[in-house]
N, CA, C and O atoms as a GROMACS GRO file, in nm:
protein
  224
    1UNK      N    1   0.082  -0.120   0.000
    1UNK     CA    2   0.000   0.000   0.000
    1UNK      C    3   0.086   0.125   0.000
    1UNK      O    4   0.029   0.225  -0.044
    2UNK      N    5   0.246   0.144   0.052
    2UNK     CA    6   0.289   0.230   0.060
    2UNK      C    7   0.340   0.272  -0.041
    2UNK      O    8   0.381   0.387  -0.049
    3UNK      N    9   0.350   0.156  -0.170
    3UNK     CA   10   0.378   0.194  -0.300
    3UNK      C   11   0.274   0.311  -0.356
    3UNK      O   12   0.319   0.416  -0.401
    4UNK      N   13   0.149   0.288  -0.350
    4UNK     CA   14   0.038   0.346  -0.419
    4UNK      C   15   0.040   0.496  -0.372
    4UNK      O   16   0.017   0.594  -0.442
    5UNK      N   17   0.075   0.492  -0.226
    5UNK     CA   18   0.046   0.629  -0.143
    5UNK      C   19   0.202   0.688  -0.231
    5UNK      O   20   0.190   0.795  -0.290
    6UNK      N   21   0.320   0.628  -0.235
    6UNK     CA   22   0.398   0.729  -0.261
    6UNK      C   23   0.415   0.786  -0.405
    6UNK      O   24   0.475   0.880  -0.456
    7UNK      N   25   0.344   0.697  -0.442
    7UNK     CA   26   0.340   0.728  -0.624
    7UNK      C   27   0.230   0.822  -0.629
    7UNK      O   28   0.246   0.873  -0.740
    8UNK      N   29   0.130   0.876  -0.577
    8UNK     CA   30   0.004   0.954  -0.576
    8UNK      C   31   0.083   1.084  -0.514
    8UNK      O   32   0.081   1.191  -0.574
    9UNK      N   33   0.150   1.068  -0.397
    9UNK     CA   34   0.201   1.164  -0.386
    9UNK      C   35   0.301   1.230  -0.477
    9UNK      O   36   0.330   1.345  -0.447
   10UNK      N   37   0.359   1.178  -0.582
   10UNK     CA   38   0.420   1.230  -0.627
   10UNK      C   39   0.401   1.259  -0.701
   10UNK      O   40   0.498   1.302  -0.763
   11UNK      N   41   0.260   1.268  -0.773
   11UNK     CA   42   0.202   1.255  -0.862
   11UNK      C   43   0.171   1.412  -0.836
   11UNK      O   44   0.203   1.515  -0.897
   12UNK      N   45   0.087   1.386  -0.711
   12UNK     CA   46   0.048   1.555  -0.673
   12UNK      C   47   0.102   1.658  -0.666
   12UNK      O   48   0.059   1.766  -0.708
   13UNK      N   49   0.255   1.627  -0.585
   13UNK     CA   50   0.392   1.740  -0.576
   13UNK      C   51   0.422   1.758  -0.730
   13UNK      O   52   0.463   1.872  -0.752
   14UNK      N   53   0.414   1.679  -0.843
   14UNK     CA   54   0.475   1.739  -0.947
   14UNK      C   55   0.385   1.784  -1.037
   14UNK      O   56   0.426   1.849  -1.134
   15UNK      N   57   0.255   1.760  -1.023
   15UNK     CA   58   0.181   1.845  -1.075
   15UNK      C   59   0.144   2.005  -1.005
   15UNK      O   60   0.115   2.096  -1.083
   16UNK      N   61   0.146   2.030  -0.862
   16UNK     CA   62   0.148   2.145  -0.812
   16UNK      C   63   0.316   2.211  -0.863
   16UNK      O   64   0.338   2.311  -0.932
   17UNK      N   65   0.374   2.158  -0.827
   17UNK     CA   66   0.512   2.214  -0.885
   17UNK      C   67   0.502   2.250  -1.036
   17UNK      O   68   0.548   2.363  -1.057
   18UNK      N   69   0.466   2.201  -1.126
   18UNK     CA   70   0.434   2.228  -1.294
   18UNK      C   71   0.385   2.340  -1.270
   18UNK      O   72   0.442   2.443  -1.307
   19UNK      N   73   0.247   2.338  -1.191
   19UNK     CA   74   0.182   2.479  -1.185
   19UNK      C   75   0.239   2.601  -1.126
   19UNK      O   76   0.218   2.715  -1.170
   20UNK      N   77   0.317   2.571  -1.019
   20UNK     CA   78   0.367   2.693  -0.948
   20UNK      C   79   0.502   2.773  -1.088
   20UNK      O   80   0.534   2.883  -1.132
   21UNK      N   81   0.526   2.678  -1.099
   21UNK     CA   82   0.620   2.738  -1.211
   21UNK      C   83   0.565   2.821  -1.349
   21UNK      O   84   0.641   2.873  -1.431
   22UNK      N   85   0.422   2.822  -1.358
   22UNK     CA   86   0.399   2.880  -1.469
   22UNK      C   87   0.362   3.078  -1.406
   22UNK      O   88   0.322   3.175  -1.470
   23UNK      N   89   0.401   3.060  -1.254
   23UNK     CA   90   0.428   3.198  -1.220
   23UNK      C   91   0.506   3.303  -1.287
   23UNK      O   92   0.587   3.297  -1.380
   24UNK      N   93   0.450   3.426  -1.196
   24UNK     CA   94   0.534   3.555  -1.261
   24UNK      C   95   0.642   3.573  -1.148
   24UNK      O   96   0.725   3.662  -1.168
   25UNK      N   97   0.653   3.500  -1.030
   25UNK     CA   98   0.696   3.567  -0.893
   25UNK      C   99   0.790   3.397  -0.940
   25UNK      O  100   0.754   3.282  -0.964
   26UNK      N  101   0.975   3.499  -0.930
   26UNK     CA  102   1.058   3.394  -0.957
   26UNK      C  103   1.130   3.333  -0.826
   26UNK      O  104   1.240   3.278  -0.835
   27UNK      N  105   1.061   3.346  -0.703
   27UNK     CA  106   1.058   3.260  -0.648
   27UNK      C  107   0.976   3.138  -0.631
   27UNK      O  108   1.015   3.039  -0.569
   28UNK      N  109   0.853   3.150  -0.694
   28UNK     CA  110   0.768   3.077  -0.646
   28UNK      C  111   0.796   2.935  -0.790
   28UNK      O  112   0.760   2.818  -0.789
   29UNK      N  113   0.858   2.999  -0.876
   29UNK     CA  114   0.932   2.995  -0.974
   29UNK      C  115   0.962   2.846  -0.962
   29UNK      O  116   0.912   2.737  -0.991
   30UNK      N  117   1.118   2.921  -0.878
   30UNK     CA  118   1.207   2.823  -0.813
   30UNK      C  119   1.165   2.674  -0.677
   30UNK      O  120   1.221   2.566  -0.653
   31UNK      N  121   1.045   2.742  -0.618
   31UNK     CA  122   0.989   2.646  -0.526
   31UNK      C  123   0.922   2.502  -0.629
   31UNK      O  124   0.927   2.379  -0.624
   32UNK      N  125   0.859   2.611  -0.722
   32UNK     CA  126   0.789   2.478  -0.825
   32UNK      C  127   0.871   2.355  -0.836
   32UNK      O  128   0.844   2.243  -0.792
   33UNK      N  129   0.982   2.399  -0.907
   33UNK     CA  130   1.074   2.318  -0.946
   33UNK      C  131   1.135   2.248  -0.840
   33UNK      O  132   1.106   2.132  -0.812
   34UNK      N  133   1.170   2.276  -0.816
   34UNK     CA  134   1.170   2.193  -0.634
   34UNK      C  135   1.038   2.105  -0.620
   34UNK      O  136   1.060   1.985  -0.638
   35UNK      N  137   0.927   2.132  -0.595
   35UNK     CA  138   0.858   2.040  -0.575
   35UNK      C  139   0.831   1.927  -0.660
   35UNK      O  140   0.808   1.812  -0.622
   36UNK      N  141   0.837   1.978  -0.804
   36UNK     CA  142   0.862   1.871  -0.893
   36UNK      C  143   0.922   1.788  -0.889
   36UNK      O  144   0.877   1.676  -0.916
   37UNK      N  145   1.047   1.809  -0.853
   37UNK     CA  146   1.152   1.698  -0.845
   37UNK      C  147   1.136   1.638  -0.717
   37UNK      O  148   1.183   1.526  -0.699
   38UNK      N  149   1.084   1.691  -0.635
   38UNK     CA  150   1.027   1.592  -0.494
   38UNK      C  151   0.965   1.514  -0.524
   38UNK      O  152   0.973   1.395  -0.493
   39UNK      N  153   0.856   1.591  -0.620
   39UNK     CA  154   0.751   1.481  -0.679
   39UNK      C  155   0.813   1.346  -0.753
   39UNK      O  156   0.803   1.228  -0.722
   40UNK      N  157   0.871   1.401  -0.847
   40UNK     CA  158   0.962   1.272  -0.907
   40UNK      C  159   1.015   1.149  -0.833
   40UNK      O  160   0.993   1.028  -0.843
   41UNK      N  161   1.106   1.236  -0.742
   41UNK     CA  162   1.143   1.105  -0.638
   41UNK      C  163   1.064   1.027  -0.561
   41UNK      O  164   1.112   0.923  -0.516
   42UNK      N  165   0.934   1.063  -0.535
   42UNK     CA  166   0.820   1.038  -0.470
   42UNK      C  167   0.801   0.916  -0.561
   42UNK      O  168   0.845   0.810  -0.516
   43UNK      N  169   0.748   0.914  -0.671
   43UNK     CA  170   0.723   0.797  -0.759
   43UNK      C  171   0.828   0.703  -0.787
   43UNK      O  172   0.794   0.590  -0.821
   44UNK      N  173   0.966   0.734  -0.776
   44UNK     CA  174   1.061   0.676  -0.794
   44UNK      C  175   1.059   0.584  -0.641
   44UNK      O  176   1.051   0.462  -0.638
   45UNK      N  177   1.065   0.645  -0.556
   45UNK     CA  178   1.034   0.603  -0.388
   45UNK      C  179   0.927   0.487  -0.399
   45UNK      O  180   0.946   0.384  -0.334
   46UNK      N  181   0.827   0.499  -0.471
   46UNK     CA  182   0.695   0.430  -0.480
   46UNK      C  183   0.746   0.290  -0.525
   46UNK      O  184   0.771   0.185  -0.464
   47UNK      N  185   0.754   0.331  -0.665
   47UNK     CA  186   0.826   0.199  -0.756
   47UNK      C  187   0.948   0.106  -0.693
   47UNK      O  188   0.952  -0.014  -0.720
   48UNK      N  189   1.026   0.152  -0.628
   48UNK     CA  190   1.157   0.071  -0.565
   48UNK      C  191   1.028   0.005  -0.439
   48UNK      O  192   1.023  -0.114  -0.409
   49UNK      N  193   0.966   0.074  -0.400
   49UNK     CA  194   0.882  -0.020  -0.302
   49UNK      C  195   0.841  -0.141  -0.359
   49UNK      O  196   0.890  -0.253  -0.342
   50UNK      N  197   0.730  -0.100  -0.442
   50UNK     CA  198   0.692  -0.206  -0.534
   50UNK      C  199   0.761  -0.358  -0.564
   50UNK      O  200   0.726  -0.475  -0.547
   51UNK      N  201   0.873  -0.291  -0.616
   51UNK     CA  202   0.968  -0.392  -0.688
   51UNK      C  203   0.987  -0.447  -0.582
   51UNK      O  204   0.969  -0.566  -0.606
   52UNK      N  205   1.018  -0.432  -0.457
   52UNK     CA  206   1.100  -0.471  -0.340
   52UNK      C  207   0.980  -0.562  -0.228
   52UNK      O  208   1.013  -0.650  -0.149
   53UNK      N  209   0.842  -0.515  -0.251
   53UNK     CA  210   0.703  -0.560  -0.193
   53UNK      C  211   0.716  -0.496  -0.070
   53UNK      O  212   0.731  -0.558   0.035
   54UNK      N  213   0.711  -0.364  -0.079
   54UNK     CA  214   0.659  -0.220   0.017
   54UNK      C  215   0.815  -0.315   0.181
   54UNK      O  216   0.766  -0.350   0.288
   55UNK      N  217   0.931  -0.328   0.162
   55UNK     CA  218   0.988  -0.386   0.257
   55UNK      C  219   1.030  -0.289   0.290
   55UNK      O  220   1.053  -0.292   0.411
   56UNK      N  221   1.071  -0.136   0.214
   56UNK     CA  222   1.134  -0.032   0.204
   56UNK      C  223   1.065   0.084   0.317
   56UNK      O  224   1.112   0.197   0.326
   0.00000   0.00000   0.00000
């Protein structure tokens, strides 16, 4: 189950991150992108669970 939760989450962080980045304020800019790539690892986090059967 902890596969599913971390892949959703990352699903969410990199879609809010996509959005924050289509700002005018270049910090919020920079946070996007950041969260994106949280997001990324989030699904990456998910999948090594998976593969591994959530032992991780």
């Amino acid at each position: 189950m902890g596969e599913l939760v971390d892949k959703i989450k990352g699903n969410v962080n990199e879609a809010v991150g996509k959005a924050k980045q289509q700002s005018n304020n270049p910090d919020t800019r920079a946070e996007g992108k950041g969260q994106e790539i949280k997001g990324k690892g989030q699904q990456v986090k998910g999948a090594v669970k998976g593969a591994l059967g959530d032992k991780v």
